[in-house]
C-alpha positions as CSV (number, residue, x, y, z in Angstrom):
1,X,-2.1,207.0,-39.9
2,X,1.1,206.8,-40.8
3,X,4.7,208.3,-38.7
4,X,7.5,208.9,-40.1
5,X,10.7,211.1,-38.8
6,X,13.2,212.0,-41.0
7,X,16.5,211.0,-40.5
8,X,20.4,212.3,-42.1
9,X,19.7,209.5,-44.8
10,X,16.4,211.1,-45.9
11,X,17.1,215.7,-45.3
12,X,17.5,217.7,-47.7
13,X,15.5,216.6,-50.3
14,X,11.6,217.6,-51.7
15,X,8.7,216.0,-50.1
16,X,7.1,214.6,-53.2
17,X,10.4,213.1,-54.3
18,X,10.7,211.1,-50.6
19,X,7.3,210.1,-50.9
20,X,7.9,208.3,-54.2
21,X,10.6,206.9,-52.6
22,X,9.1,205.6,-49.6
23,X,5.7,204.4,-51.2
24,X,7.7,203.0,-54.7
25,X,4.3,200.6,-55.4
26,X,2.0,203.6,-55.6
27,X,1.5,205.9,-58.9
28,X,3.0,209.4,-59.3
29,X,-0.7,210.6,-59.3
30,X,-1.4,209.2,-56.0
31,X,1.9,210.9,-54.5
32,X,0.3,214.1,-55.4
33,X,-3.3,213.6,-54.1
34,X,-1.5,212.4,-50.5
35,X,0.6,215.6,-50.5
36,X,-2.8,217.5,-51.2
37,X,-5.3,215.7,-48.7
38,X,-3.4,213.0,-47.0
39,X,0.1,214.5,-46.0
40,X,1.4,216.8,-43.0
41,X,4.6,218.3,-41.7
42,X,4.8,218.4,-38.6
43,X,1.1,219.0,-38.0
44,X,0.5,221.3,-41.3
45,X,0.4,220.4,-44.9
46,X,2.9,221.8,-47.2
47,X,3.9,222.0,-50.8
48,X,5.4,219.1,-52.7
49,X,8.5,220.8,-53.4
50,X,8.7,221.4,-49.5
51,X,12.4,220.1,-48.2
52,X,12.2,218.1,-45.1
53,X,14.9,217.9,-42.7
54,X,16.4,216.3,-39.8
55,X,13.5,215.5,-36.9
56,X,10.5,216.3,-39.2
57,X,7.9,214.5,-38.8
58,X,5.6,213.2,-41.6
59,X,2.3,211.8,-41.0
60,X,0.3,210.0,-44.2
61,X,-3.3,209.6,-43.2
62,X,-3.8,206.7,-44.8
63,X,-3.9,203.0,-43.2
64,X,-1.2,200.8,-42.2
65,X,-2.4,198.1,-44.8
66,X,-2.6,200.7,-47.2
67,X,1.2,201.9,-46.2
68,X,2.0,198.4,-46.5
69,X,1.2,197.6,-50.0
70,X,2.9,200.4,-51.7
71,X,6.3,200.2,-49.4
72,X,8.8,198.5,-51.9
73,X,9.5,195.0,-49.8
74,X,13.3,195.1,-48.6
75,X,14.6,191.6,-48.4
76,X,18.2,190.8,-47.0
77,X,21.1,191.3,-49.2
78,X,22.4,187.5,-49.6
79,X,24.5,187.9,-52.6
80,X,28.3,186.4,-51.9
81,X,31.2,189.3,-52.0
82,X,33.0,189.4,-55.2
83,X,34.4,193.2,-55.6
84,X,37.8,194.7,-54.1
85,X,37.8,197.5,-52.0
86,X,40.0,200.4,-53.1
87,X,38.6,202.8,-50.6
88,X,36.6,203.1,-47.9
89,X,36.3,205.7,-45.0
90,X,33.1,207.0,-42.9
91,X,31.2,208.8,-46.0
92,X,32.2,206.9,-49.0
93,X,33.2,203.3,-50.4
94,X,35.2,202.5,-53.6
95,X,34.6,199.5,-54.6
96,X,36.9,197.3,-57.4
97,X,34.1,195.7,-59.6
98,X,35.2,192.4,-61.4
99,X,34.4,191.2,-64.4
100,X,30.9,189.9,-65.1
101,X,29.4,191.8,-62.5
102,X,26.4,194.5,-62.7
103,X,26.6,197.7,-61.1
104,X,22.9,198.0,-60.9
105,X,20.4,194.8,-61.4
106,X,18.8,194.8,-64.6
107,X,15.2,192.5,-66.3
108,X,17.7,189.5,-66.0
109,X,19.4,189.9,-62.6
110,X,18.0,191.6,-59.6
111,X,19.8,189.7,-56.5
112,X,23.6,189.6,-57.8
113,X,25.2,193.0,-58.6
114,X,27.4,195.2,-57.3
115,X,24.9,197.8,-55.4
116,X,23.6,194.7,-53.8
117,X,27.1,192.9,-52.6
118,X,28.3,196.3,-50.9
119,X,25.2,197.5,-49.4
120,X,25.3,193.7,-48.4
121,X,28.9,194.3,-47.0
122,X,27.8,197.3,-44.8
123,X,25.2,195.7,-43.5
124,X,26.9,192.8,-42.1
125,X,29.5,195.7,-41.0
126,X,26.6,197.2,-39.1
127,X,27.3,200.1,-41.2
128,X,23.8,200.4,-42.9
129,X,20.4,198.8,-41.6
130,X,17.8,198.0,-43.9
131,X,14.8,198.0,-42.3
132,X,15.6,201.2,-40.1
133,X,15.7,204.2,-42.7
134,X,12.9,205.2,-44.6
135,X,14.3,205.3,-48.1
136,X,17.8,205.3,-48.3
137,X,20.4,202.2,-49.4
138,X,23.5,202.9,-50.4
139,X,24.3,203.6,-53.9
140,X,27.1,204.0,-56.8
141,X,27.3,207.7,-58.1
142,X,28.9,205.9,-61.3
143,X,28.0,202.8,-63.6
144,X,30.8,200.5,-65.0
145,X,29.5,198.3,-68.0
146,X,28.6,194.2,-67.3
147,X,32.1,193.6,-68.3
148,X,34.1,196.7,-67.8
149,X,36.0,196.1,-64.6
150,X,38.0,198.9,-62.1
151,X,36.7,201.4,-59.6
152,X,32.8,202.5,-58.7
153,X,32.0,205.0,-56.0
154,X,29.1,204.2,-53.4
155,X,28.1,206.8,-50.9
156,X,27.3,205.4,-47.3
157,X,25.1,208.3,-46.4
158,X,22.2,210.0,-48.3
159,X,24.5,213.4,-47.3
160,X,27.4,211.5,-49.1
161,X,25.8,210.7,-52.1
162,X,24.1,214.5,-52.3
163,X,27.7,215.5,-52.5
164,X,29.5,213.1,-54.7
165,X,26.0,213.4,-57.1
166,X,27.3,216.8,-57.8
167,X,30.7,216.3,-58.1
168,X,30.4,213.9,-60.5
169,X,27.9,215.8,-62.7
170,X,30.4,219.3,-62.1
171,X,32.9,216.6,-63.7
172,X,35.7,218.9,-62.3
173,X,36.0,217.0,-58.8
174,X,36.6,213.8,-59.9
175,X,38.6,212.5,-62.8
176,X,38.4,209.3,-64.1
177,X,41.0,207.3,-66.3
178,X,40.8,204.3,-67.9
179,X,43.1,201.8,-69.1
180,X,42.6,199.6,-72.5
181,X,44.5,197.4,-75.3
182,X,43.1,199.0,-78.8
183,X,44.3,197.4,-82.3
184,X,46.5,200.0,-83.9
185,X,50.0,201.8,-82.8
186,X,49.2,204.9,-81.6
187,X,52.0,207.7,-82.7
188,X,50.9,210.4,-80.4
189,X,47.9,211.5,-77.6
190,X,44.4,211.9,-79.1
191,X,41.8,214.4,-78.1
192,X,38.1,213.2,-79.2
193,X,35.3,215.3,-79.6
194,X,32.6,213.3,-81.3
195,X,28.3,213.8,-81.8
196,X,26.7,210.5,-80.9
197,X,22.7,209.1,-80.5
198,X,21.9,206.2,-78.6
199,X,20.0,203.4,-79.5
200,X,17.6,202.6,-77.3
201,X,17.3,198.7,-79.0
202,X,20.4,197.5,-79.9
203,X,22.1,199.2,-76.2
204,X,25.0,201.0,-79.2
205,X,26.0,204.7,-79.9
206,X,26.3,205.7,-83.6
207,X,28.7,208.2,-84.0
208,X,26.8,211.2,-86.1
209,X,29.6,213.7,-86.5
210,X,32.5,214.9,-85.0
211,X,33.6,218.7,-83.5
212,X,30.3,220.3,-84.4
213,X,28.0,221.5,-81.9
214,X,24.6,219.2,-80.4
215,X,22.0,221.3,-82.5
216,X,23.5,220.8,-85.8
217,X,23.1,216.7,-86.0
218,X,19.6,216.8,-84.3
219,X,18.0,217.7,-80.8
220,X,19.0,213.9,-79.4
221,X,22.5,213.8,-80.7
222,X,25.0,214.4,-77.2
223,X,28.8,216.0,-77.4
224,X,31.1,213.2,-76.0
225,X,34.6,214.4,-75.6
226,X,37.6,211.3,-74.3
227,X,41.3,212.4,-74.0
228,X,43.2,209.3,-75.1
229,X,47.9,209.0,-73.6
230,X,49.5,206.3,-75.4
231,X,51.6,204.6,-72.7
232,X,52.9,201.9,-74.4
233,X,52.8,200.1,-78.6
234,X,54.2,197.5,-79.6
235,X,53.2,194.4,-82.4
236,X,50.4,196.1,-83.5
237,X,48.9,196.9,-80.5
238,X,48.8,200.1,-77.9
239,X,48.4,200.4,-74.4
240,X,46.5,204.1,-73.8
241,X,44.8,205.3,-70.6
242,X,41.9,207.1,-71.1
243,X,40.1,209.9,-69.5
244,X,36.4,210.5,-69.5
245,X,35.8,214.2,-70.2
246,X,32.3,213.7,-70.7
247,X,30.4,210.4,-69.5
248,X,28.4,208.7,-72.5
249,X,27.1,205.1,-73.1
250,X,30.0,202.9,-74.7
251,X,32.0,206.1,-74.9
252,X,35.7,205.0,-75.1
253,X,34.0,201.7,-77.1
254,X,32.4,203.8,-80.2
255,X,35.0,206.7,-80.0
256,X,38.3,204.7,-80.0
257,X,36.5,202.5,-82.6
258,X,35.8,205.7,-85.0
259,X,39.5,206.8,-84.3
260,X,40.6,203.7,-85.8
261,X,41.7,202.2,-82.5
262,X,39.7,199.6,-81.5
263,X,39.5,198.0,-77.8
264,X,40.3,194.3,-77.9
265,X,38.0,191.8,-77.5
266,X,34.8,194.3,-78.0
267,X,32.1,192.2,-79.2
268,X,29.8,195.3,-80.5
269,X,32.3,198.4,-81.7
270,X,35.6,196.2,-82.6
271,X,37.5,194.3,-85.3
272,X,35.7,191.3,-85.3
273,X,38.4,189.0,-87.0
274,X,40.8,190.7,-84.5
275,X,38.8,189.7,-82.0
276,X,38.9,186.2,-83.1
277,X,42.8,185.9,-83.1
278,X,42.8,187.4,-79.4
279,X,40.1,185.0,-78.1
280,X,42.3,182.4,-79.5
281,X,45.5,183.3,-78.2
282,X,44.9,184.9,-74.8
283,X,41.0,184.2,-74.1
284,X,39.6,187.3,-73.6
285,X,36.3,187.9,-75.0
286,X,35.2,190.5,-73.9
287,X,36.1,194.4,-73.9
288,X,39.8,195.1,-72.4
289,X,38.6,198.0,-70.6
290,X,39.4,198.4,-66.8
291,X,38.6,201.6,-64.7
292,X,42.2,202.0,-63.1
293,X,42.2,205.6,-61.5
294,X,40.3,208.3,-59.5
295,X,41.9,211.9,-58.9
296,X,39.5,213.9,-56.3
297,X,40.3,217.8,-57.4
298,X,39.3,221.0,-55.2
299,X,36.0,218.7,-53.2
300,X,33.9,221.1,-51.4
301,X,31.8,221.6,-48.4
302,X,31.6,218.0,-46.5
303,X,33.8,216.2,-48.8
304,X,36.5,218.8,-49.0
305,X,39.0,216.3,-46.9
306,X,39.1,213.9,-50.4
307,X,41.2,217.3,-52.0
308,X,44.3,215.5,-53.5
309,X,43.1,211.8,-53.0
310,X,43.9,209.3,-55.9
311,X,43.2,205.5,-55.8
312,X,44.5,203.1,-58.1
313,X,43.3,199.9,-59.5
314,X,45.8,197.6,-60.8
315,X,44.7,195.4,-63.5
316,X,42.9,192.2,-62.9
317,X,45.4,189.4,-62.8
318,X,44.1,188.3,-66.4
319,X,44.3,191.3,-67.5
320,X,47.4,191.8,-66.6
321,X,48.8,188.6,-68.0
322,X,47.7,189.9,-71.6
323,X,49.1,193.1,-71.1
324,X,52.6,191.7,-70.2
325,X,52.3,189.1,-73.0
326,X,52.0,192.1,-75.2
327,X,53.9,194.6,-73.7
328,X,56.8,192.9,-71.5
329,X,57.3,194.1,-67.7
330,X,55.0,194.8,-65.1
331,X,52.5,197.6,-64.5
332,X,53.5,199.6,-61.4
333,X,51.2,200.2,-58.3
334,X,51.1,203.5,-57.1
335,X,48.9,204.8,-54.5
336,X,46.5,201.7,-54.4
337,X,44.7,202.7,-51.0
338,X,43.3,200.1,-48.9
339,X,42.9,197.3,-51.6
340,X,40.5,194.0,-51.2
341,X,41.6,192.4,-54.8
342,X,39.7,188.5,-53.8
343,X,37.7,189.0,-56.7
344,X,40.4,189.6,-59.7
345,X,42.9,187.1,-58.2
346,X,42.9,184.1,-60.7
347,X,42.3,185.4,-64.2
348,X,39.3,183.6,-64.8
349,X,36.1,184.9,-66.5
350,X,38.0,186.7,-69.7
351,X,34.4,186.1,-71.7
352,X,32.7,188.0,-69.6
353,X,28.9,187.6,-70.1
354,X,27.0,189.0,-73.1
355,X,24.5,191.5,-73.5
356,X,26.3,194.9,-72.4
C-alpha cells in the first residue's frame, strides 16, 4: 500500500486528475480501475471527480514496486540560468525568456528550457523541492515561441497557478502587449479580427477569413482578434506594440502578415527577400517579436494584491540596436520591476534556432 497526504501544491483539484499526475507511466484506464478497487480517502472510496484537499489522505493498494514504475522519475534540474527576472514575489515569478530558449521541452529538447531553468532557480532558492510534493513543479501559465523573447508567468504554488490559469483564460486580468518591427509604414492603429486553422504538420496558421463568425469557415477554424498602436515609422519600416486580445498559434506572425505588415526576420509568415536584406544588414534572422508588457486588471480572490501591477521588458540589447538603427533614440524604461537582464546583455543569437 501506498500513502499519500495531500499538500497546498496538490488541493483543490479531482482525484482522477491527481492520480494521472502522480502515476504519469500508467494508462488512463488503469487510473480508473484504482479509483474503483484500489483507491481510498481517508479510509473510504470515493468518486473520481472527488476533490481532495489539504491533510487528505490517499492510500493506493497496490505495491511499492508497482508505485514505483509508474511514478514519472524526477531528476535534478541542472540546466544553467539564462532568463531575466522581471518579477518575482511569494506566489508568482515573471521570468524574461531570451532568445533561443523553450518555454516547455519539446521531442528535441527535454533538459534545457525555460520551465526547467526556473523551477531549477527555486530549487536552489529552497523555494520548491522536488522530491517532497506529490505532483506539483512549477509552471508557466503562458508559452512564448522558440525565438519570441519578453515576459512568461510561472506560478510557485499549485494555488498560484489555479488562479493565474483562470486569469489568463478570463483574458480580462492580464493584458499582454508585444512589441515588433513589421515591413510597411503604418498610417494609423489596426484592429484585427481574422478566422484561422492550424496545421498540425507544418506548425503554421492559414488565415481562412476575416470578421465572420467560427461556424461559417468550418467547425476547426478559431476567431483570433490582435489590436495593433503604431509607435514609430520611418524608411519603410514601423515600430507597433501589439496586444493579444485573443491567444492563437503565430497570431501576431500570420495576422500582421495578412495585413500587409510583416514582422522582420520571420522565416515562415514574412517577406522573404526582405528578410534577406535585414539578415544582411543587422543579423537578425529570426522573428522581431519581443513580449515587452504585462498590465494585471481587477485580480481576484488570492491574487487581488497584483490589481494595477505592470512590468516591463525592455528590449534585448540586439534588439534594441536594430530598433535605434531604424528608428533613432532610445526606448524608455518604465516600471521594469525587479529585472535580472544576464541573458539579453550582449546581442548575440539574432538567428535564433529553427523550427518554431
Amino acid at each position: 500500500m501506498v500513502k499519500i497526504v495531500i499538500t497546498e501544491n496538490e488541493a483543490g483539484q479531482r482525484l482522477d486528475r491527481f492520480l494521472k499526475k502522480y502515476l504519469r507511466n500508467a494508462p488512463l484506464s488503469y487510473i480508473y480501475k484504482a479509483i474503483r478497487k484500489d483507491v481510498k480517502v481517508n479510509g473510504r472510496r470515493v468518486g473520481i471527480d472527488a476533490p481532495v484537499a489539504v491533510g487528505d489522505e490517499i492510500a493506493i493498494y497496490i505495491s511499492d514496486g508497482e508505485a514505483a514504475a509508474f511514478r514519472a522519475r524526477r531528476t535534478g534540474h541542472k540546466a544553467k540560468r539564462q532568463f531575466g527576472i522581471a518579477y518575482e514575489d511569494d506566489s508568482i515569478l515573471i521570468a524574461e525568456k531570451p532568445l533561443g530558449l523553450l518555454t516547455h521541452g519539446d521531442s528535441a529538447e527535454k533538459k534545457n528550457t525555460l520551465a526547467n531553468q526556473v523551477a531549477g532557480y527555486l530549487a536552489e532558492r529552497g523555494e520548491y523541492r522536488p522530491g517532497d510534493g506529490a505532483t506539483f513543479s512549477p509552471s508557466p501559465v503562458n508559452r512564448l515561441d522558440r525565438n519570441t523573447t519578453g515576459l512568461v508567468v510561472f506560478g510557485k504554488s499549485y494555488a498560484a497557478l489555479q488562479d493565474l490559469n483562470l486569469m489568463i483564460r478570463e483574458r480580462r486580468f492580464i493584458r499582454k502587449f508585444y512589441l515588433t518591427i513589421v515591413k510597411g509604414e503604418m498610417r494609423g492603429d489596426l484592429l484585427l479580427k481574422d478566422l484561422m486553422r492550424k496545421d498540425r504538420e507544418s506548425n503554421m496558421v492559414e488565415i481562412v477569413g476575416g470578421g465572420q463568425r467560427p461556424g461559417d469557415a468550418g467547425e476547426d477554424a478559431r476567431m483570433m482578434e490582435t489590436a495593433a498602436r503604431v509607435m514609430e515609422s520611418a524608411g519603410g519600416y514601423s515600430l507597433v506594440e501589439i496586444e493579444l486580445i485573443t491567444g492563437r498559434t503565430h497570431q501576431i506572425r500570420a495576422q500582421m502578415a495578412e495585413a500587409g505588415f510583416p514582422v522582420i526576420g520571420d522565416p515562415k509568415y514574412g517577406d522573404r527577400r526582405e528578410n534577406a536584406g535585414i539578415a544582411a544588414s543587422y543579423g537578425l534572422c529570426t522573428q522581431f517579436l519581443h513580449a515587452h508588457r504585462l498590465v494585471f486588471g481587477d485580480c481576484e480572490g488570492r491574487l487581488a494584491y497584483l490589481k494595477g501591477l505592470e512590468v516591463v521588458a525592455p528590449l534585448p540589447d540586439g534588439m534594441e540596436r536594430i530598433r535605434a538603427a531604424m528608428f533613432g533614440g532610445r526606448q524608455g524604461r518604465s516600471r521594469e520591476g525587479r529585472a535580472g537582464r544576464e541573458a539579453n546583455k550582449g546581442g548575440a543569437g539574432l538567428c535564433g534556432r529553427s523550427g518554431r
